[in-house]
C-alpha positions, -999 to 999 in steps of 0.1 A, spaced: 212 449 -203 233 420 -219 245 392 -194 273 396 -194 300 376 -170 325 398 -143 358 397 -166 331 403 -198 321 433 -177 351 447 -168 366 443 -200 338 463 -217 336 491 -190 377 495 -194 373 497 -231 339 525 -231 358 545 -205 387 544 -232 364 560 -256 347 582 -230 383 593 -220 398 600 -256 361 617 -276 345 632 -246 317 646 -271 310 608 -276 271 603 -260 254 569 -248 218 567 -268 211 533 -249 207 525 -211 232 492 -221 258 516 -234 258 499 -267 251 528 -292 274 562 -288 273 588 -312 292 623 -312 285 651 -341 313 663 -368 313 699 -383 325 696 -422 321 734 -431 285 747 -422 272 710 -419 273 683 -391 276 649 -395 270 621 -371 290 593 -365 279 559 -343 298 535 -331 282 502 -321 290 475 -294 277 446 -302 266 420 -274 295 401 -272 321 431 -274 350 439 -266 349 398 -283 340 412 -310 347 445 -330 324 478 -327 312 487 -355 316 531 -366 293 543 -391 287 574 -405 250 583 -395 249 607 -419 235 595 -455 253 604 -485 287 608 -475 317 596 -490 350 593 -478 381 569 -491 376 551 -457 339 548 -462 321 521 -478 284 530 -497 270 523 -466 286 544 -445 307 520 -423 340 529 -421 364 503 -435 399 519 -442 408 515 -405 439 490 -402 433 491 -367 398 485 -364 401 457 -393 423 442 -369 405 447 -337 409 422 -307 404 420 -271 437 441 -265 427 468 -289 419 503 -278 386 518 -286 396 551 -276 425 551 -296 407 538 -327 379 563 -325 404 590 -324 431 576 -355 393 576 -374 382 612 -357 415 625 -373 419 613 -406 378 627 -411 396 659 -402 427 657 -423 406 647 -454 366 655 -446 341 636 -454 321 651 -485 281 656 -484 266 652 -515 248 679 -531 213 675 -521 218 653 -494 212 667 -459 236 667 -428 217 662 -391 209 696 -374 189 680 -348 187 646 -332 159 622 -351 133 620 -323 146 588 -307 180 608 -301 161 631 -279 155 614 -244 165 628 -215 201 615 -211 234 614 -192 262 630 -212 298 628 -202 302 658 -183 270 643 -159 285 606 -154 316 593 -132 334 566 -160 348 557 -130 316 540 -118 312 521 -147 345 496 -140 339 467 -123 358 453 -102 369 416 -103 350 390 -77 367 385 -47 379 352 -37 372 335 -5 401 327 3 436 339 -6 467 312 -15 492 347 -1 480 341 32 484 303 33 520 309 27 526 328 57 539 317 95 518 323 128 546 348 132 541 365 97 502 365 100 502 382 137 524 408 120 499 416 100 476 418 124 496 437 143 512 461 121 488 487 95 520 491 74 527 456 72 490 450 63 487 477 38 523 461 22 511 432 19 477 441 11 490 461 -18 511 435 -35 477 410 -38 473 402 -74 438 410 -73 449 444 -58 472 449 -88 453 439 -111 424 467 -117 451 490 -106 477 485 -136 444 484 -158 438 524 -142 470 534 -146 475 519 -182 440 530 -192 453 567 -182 486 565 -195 472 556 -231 443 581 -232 454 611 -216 482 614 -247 456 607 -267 429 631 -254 453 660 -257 460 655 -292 422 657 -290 415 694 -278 430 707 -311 399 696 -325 372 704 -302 358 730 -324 349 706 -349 336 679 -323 299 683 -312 276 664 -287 240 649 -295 
């Protein structure tokens, strides 16, 4: 596992969940949650594409690769890595892997990927691919998102009266007011509800193409 710091943490949990939330089919193949891969069917074949977080992501951009050898594609370079994404080519810490994954999960749809002739597509996982594994539909994303530290002491309740503060004591709804309005409260909340807001839109456009989509 990387060491990474709490907001290093956080960042990267909010942004795998992202991916989790928008290409369910998208499978961990590393206890650090570094590697994910999800399966593409092109006609009869299926070809596997990986995205890569490197150790100081969200920092620094993910690589997506197609697995499989001997496909081209316009946003594809000989090596498989996919290059023709604006987005991705412009990644920062405020980008959206979810949303990335998915603008490259469509246009491999709109215009597939060609095999080759000769070449082979994956029909089974190479042998490291085979561990015994949590998939998507086994794990709580939720679990993953870590929470910020929480201070020792808070500057909102040096602010208040003797009056004010036995209030709160006093009173569950003025506690849970005021509770509710700490920016460290607010914080991971607005994160939820703008991690949601973004992906659910996206995952929807999603279920169009779940026949297509496959786990490893």
């Amino acid at each position: 596992m990387y060491p990474y710091n709490s907001s290093q943490q956080s960042d990267r949990a909010r942004q795998i969940s992202n991916l989790r939330l928008a290409c369910p089919q998208a499978t961990p193949r590393d206890a650090a949650q570094s590697i994910f891969e999800f399966g593409l069917r092109i006609g009869r074949d299926t070809l596997i594409v990986r995205i890569t977080l490197p150790p100081n992501f969200p920092a620094v951009a993910p690589t997506i690769r197609m697995v499989t050898e001997n496909v081209t594609h316009p946003w594809l370079d000989g090596r498989g890595n996919v290059i023709g994404s604006n987005s991705l080519f412009a990644w920062n810490q405020s980008s959206n892997l979810g949303q990335i994954v998915s603008e490259i999960m469509h246009q491999f749809i709109a215009i597939p990927p060609k095999l080759s002739r000769g070449s082979k597509s994956t029909a089974h996982p190479p042998p490291y691919m085979q561990s015994t594994h949590q998939g998507p539909s086994e794990s709580n994303s939720n679990e993953s998102l870590a929470l910020p530290p929480i201070p020792n002491d808070f500057d909102e309740l040096k602010a208040l009266d003797v009056e004010e503060l036995k209030e709160l004591q006093n009173s569950k709804a003025a506690f849970d007011k005021f509770f509710n309005n700490l920016d460290i409260v607010k914080s991971p909340s607005q994160i939820r509800d703008d991690m949601k807001a973004s992906n659910i839109e996206q995952a929807k456009k999603n279920i169009s193409y779940e026949d297509v989509l496959t786990s490893y």
